[in-house]
VEXDREN-2710 file (C-alpha; in Angstrom, 1 decimal):
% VEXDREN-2710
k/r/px/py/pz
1/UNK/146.4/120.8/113.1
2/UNK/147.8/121.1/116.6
3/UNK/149.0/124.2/118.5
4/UNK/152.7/124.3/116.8
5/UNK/151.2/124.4/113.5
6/UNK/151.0/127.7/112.0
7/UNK/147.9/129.2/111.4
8/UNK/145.9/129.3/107.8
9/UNK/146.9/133.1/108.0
10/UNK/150.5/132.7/108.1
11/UNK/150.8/129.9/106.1
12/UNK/148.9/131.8/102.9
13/UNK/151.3/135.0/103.9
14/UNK/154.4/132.8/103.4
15/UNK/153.0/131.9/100.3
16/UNK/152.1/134.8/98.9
17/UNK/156.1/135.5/99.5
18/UNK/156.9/132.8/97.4
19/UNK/157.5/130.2/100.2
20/UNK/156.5/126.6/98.2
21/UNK/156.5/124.9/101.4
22/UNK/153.8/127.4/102.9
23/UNK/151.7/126.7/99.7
24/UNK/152.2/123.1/100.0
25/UNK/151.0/122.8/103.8
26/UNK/147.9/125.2/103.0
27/UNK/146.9/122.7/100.5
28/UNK/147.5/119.5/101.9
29/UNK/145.3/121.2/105.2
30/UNK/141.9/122.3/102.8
31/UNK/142.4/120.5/99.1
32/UNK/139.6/117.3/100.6
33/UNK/137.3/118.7/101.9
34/UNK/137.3/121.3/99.3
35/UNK/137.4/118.6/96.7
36/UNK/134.9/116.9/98.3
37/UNK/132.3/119.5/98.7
38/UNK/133.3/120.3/95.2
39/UNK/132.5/117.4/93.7
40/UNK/129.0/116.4/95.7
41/UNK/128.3/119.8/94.7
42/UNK/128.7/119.7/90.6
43/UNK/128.6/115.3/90.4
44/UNK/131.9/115.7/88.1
45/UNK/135.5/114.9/89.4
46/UNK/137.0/117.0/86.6
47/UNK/134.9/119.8/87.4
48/UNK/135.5/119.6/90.8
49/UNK/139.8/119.3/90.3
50/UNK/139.4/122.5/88.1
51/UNK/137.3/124.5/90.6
52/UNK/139.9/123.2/93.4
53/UNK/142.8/124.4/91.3
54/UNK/141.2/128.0/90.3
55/UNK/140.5/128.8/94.4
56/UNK/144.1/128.1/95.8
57/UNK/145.6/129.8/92.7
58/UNK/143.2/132.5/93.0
59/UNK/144.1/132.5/96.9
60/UNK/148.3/132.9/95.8
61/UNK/147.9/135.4/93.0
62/UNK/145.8/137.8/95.2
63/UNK/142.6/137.6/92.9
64/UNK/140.9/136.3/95.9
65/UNK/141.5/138.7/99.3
66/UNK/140.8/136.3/102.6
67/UNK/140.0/138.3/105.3
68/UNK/141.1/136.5/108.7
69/UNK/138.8/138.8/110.6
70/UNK/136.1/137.8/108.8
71/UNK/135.7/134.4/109.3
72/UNK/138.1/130.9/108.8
73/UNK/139.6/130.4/105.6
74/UNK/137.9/126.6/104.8
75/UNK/135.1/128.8/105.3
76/UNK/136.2/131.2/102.9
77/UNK/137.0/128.2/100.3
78/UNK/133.4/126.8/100.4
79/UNK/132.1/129.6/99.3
80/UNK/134.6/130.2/96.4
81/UNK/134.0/126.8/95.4
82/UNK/130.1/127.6/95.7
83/UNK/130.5/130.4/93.3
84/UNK/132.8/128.4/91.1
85/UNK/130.4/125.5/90.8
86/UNK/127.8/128.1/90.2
87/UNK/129.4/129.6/87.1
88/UNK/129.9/126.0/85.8
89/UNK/126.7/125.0/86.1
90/UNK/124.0/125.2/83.7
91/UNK/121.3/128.4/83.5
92/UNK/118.8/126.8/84.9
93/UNK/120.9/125.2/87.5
94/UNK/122.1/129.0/88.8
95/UNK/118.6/130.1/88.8
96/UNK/117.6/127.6/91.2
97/UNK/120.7/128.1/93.4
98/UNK/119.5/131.4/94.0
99/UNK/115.9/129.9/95.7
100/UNK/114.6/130.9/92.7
101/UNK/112.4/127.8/92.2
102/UNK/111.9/125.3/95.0
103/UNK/110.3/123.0/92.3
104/UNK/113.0/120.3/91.4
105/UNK/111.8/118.1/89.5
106/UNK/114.2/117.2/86.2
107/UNK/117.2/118.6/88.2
108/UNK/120.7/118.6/87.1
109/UNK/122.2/116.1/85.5
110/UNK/123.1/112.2/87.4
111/UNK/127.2/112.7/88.4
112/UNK/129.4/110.9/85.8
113/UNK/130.2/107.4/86.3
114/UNK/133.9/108.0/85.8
115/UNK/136.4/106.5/88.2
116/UNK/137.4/109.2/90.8
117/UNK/139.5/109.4/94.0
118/UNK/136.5/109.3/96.2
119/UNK/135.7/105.8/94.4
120/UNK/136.9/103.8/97.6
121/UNK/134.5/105.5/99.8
122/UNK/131.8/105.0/97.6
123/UNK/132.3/101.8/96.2
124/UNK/129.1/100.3/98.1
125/UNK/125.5/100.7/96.5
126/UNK/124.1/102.6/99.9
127/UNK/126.2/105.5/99.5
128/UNK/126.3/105.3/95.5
129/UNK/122.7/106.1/96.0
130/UNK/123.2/108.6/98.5
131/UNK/125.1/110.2/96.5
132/UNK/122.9/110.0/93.2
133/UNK/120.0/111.1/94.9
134/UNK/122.5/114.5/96.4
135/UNK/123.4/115.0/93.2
136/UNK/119.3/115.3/92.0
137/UNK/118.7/117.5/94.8
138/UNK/117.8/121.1/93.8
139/UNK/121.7/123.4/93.9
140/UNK/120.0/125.5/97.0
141/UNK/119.3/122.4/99.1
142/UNK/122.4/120.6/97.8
143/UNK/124.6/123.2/99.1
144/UNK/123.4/123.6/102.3
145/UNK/122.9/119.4/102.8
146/UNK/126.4/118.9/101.9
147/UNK/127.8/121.8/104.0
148/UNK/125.9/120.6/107.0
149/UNK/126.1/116.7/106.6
150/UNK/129.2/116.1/105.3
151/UNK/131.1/118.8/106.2
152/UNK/130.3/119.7/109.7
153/UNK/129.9/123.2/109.3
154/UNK/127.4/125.4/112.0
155/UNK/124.1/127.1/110.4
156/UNK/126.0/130.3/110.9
157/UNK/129.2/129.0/108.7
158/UNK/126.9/128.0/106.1
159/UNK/124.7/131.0/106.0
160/UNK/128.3/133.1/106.0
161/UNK/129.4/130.7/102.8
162/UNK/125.7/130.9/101.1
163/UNK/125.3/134.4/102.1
164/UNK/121.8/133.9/103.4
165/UNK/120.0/134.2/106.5
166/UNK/120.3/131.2/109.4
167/UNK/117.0/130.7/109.2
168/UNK/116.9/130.0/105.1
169/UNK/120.1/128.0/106.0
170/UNK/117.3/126.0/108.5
171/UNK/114.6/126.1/106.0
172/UNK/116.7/125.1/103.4
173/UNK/118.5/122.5/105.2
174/UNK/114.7/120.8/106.2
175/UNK/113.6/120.6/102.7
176/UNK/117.0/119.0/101.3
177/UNK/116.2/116.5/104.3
178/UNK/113.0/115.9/103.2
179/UNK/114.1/115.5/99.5
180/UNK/116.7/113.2/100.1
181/UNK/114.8/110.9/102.2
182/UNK/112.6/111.5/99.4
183/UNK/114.3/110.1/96.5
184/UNK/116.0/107.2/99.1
185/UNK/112.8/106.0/100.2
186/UNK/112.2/104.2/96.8
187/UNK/115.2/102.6/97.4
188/UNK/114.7/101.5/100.7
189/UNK/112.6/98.8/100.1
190/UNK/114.3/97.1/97.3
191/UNK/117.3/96.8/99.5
192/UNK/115.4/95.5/102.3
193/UNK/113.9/92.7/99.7
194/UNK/117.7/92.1/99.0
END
């Protein structure tokens, strides 16, 4: 975005006046990383298209109110998609978003092997694993891994788009570490035998 670009606010308030073009640039600007978050978040492209599509129509109908003042509106969109992802997911799966149980052993479900957009970038066996052992990762530590690793967001953006404290953002965030180096430590080896 540079300085002649107009701002998230103005873009959704021409598209909310029926401006295509407005709609168009709003999405091109926050559909990836959505999509990405998205779908390291619930392991299924589909999933993740549907939970993209329901936010930015939910943005241009109104049944979603962005406040400018109250933070930025990628911001906004990870934690739509949060919610989103929530309601797909299983019971159990919701309970332990919440911090419910920090025990994640038999976690969600391996992310399908169906061919997806993000294929390309994940086409080697390092971050095929990376991405396996995300997607095992209890939904509290997953969130706030992703958000932080992958999407560059600050402990206070995360603990806006989690709506938790910073320091279970930090807590959090140290124990999806730890997991994930975890689960990629048996994998380590037999790579380094390769």
């Amino acid at each position: 975005m540079t300085a002649t670009d107009p701002s998230d606010s103005e873009l959704l308030r021409q598209a909310k006046t029926g401006l295509a073009a407005a709609f168009n640039a709003l999405y091109r600007r926050h559909q990836g990383p959505l999509y990405r978050y998205a779908l390291l978040r619930c392991g299924s492209s589909d999933t993740a298209a549907d939970i993209v599509q329901e936010a930015f129509m939910g943005l241009l109908t109104g049944k979603l109110q962005f406040d400018p003042l109250r933070g930025q509106l990628q911001h906004f969109l990870f934690g739509v998609a949060r919610m989103l992802a929530l309601r797909h997911a299983p019971a159990r799966e919701r309970r332990l978003a919440d911090g419910g149980d920090d025990e994640d052993e038999g976690g969600p479900e391996l992310a399908s092997d169906e061919p997806e957009p993000l294929a390309r970038l994940l086409d080697n066996e390092a971050a095929e694993e990376v991405r396996r052992a995300l997607s095992q990762l209890a939904p509290h530590y997953r969130d706030v891994v992703i958000l932080y690793e992958i999407q560059d967001l600050s402990y206070q953006e995360i603990a806006s788009v989690c709506q938790v404290d910073i320091g279970t953002v930090r807590s959090r965030l140290s124990r999806g570490r730890a997991a994930l180096a975890k689960r990629l430590a048996a994998w380590r080896p037999a790579a380094s035998a390769a």
